[in-house]
BADO-914651 format. One record per residue (C-alpha): y, z, x. Coordinates in pm, whole numbers, plus 50000, padded with zeros to 5 digits. Each point is the difference from the previous one (the first is absolute). Example, Ala and Ser with C-alpha at 12.3 -4.5 7.8 and 13.67 -1.06 7.14 Angstrom:
495505078051230503444993450137
REM end
This chain:
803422506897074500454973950289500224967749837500454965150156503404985150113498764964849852499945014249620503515016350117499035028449704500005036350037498815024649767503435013549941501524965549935497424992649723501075036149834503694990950060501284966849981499204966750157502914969650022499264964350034502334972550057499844963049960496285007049905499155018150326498775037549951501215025050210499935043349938502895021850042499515037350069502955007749736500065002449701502905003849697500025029849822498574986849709497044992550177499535036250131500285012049632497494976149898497495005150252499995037749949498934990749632503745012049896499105035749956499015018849669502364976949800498144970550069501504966750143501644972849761499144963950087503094984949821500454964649869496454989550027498494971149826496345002349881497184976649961501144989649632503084992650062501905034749912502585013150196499505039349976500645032350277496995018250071499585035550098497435013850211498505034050043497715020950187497904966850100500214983949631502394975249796501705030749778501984974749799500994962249926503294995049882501195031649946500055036650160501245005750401503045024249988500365023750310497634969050206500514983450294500794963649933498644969150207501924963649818497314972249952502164978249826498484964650077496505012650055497154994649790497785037649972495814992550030497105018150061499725003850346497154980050183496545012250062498094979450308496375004949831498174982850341501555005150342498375004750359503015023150170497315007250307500554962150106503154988249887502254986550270496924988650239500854960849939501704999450297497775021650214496744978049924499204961749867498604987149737499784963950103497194989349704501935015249748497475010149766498205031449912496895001650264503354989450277501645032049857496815024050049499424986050340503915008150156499755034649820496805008650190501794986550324502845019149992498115033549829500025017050306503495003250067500985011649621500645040350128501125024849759503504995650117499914964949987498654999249620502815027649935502854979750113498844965049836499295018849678503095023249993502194968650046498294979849733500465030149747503345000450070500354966249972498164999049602501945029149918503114980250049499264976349822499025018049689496485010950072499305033649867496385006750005497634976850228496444999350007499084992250345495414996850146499535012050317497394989050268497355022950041496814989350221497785004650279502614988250226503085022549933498255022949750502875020449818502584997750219502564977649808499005019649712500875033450129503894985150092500434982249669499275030649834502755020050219502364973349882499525006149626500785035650063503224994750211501294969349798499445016249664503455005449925500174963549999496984984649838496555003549868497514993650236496444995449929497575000350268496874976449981496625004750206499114962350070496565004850125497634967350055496104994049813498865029749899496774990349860495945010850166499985015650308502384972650186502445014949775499475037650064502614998950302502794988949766499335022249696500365024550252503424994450095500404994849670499025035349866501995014750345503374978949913499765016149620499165034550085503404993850262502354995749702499154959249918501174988649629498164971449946496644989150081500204962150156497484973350135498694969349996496984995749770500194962449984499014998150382497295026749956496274990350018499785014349695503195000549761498715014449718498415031250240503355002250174501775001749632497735030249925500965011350353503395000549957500345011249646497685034150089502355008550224503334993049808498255026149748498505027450238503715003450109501974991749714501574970650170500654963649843498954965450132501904970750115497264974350165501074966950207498174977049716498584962150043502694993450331498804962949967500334966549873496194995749970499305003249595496175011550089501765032450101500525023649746499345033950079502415011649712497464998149709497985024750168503535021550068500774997949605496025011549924500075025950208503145014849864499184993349654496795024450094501815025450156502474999049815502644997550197502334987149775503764997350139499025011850322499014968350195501674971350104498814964950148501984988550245500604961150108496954984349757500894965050137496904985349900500255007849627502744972249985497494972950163497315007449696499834978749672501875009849720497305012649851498615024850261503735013150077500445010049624496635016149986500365023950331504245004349877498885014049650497165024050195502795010050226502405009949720497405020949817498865023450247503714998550137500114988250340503254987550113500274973150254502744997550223501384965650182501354996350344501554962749907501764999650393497105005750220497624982649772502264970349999499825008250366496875002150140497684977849769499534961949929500944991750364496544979850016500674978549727501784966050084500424995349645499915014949611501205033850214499325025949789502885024449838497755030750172501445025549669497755013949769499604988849673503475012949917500504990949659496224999449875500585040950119503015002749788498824985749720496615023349989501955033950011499495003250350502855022950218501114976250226502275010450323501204985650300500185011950307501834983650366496575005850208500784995250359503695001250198500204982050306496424999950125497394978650068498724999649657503714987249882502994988050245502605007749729500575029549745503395018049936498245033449837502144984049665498825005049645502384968549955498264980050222497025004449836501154998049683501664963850076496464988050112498185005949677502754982049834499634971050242496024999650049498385025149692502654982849749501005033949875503635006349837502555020250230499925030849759495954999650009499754990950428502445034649996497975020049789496934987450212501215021850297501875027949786498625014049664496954983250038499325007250360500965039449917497184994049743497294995150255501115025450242499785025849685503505008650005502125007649707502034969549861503884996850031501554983549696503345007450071499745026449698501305036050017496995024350126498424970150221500085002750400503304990450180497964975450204502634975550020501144966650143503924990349937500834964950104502674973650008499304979549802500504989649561496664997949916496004997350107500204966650023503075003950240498425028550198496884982350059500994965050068502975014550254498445033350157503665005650140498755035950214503785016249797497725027149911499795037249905496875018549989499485031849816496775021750055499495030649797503464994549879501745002250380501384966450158497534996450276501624964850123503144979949964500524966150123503474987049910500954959450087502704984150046500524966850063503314975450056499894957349960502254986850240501764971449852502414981150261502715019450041499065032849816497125027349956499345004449643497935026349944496855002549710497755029649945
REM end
């Protein structure tokens, strides 16, 4: 795959091993031997990550095997061997809420009110000129660029209207088949209202995008003429194709918005239990104590997870207010404290609907610390085991028998990981490294280079 000279990443480099120096990333086509062994998955003996330390402190070798952590501590004769000495071993990062079809189009088209209706408006601008190839290279590079930093499963809606119908849907779906070796994709059809016959149009698409190989069913009931319709909508035709639900939820600071009561009824009904997810729900953290608890405790019991996007949020909303600016999370620990799952997911990278975004569970992770007031061992597990919850995959506790979904880094602790993000990383997918990024780095004090990893 063609990708572009400003991410300076290749497909091969990601597999192999990228260098930075003095903080500055840069990818080298070689690789050590070690590497090579790795990446093949160190044949039928397995591959030994030596040295590691793990999330409770422990310092233990761990051996794994056909796709799966075979042992902790023990075990690993006849393997290859990879040394992790200095690096703390996690479960790798899951990106529950991406947009791969526009990442990368900040620079291409303006956003100059900064909010959400700005963001819609430059996407329909610059709609026309999103080809297939175009959508392929942006997205390509922006996988590459999550799997290196310890992404190994990433959720990602699609765009599919009147406008370009299918068409980023049909290349995102390509993608998850040729980057599988990689990472788990799952494909979302993002269709608009789907409710009456205004609505017909989009349920459509909708019913076209699942029948082409879609995961998830996505929308928008909140902005629907009818949200509770458009909930019934959407949840039909999660279960005439067997597909699960992840719905952009309450996008707004206005608390007479909330669309997600009739989200939890509906799946409570259906029972849909475990199979939806309410992305963004912004407004539940403008309502009164009261109400929040209330629609939290319905959400736990019929089991809909939401899911926060605590960047572009931050982002796009509260640019209005002069004053009292509102946080623009979801009720974060009102969720936690009903039972709710609650993930996190980046959102946007580099596009109108968010200038910033390094496709980094630690980035995320370091802003619910800083604006959801979560520990650093519960913001990581908001965009690892948690976030594997809601896309329905199977947990990793670092436990013999679990999935080698992995994320090695340098670094003593969760805390340190979090709080530093240094990109010394080594991603393992289905027990194979799938990306390396070693750093060094040198102080110059007068008269000498003394170098620190």
């Amino acid at each position: 795959m063609a990708v572009s000279s400003e991410s300076g990443v290749s497909r091969r480099a990601v597999v192999l091993t990228a260098l930075a120096s003095a903080g500055i990333a840069a990818c080298s086509s070689g690789t050590s031997d070690v590497d090579s062994a790795a990446a093949a998955g160190g044949g039928g003996a397995g591959l030994l990550l030596r040295g590691t330390t793990l999330p409770d402190g422990r310092r233990a070798d761990v051996l794994l095997r056909d796709g799966r952590i075979a042992a902790v501590g023990g075990g690993g004769a006849g393997a290859e061997q990879l040394d992790l000495t200095g690096y703390l071993l996690l479960p790798s990062g899951v990106e529950t809420h991406a947009h791969l079809d526009k990442a990368f189009l900040g620079r291409r088209v303006l956003n100059p009110a900064g909010d959400l209706d700005g963001a819609v408006d430059a996407m329909k601008a610059i709609a026309p000129t999103m080809t297939e190839q175009d959508v392929r290279s942006r997205a390509g590079r922006a996988v590459e660029l999550a799997v290196r930093h310890g992404y190994t499963a990433i959720r990602t809606h699609v765009d599919c209207n009147e406008g370009t119908r299918n068409r980023s849907l049909r290349v995102l779906l390509d993608l998850k088949r040729e980057y599988a070796d990689l990472v788990d994709l799952q494909v979302v059809c993002f269709v608009g209202p789907v409710s009456g016959a205004q609505g017909a149009a989009a349920r459509a698409l909708l019913d076209e995008g699942l029948r082409m190989g879609a995961d998830v069913v996505g929308g928008l009931p909140y902005e629907d003429p009818d949200p509770a319709q458009a909930a019934r909508e959407y949840l039909a035709a999660a279960r005439q194709y067997g597909r699960m639900v992840d719905l952009h939820t309450d996008e707004t600071t206005d608390p007479a918005v909330l669309s997600l009561r009739e989200l939890v009824a509906e799946t409570a009904r259906t029972g849909m239990r475990g199979r939806v997810a309410a992305s963004h729900c912004v407004s539940l953290g403008q309502q009164d104590p009261a109400t929040a608890q209330r629609v939290a405790a319905d959400a736990a019991a019929a089991g809909v997870a939401v899911i926060t996007c605590p960047q572009t949020n931050l982002f796009l909303q509260g640019r209005h207010d002069p004053t009292w600016v509102p946080r623009a999370l979801t009720a974060i620990d009102v969720l936690r404290r009903a039972g709710v799952v609650l993930a996190a997911g980046g959102d946007n990278w580099r596009d109108p609907f968010n200038a910033v975004g390094r496709a980094d569970p630690f980035e995320i992770s370091s802003l619910l610390v800083s604006a959801g007031h979560l520990t650093p061992e519960d913001a990581y597990a908001a965009v690892s085991d948690r976030a594997r919850a809601v896309l329905g995959l199977p947990p990793v506790g670092l436990r013999p028998g679990d999935p080698a979904e992995l994320l090695a880094v340098r670094a003593a602790d969760v805390a340190e990981a979090v709080a530093g993000a240094t990109e010394d990383r080594a991603v393992f997918h289905r027990g194979r490294l799938v990306a390396r990024t070693q750093v060094t780095a040198a102080v110059h004090r007068a008269g000498a280079a003394q170098p620190t990893r």
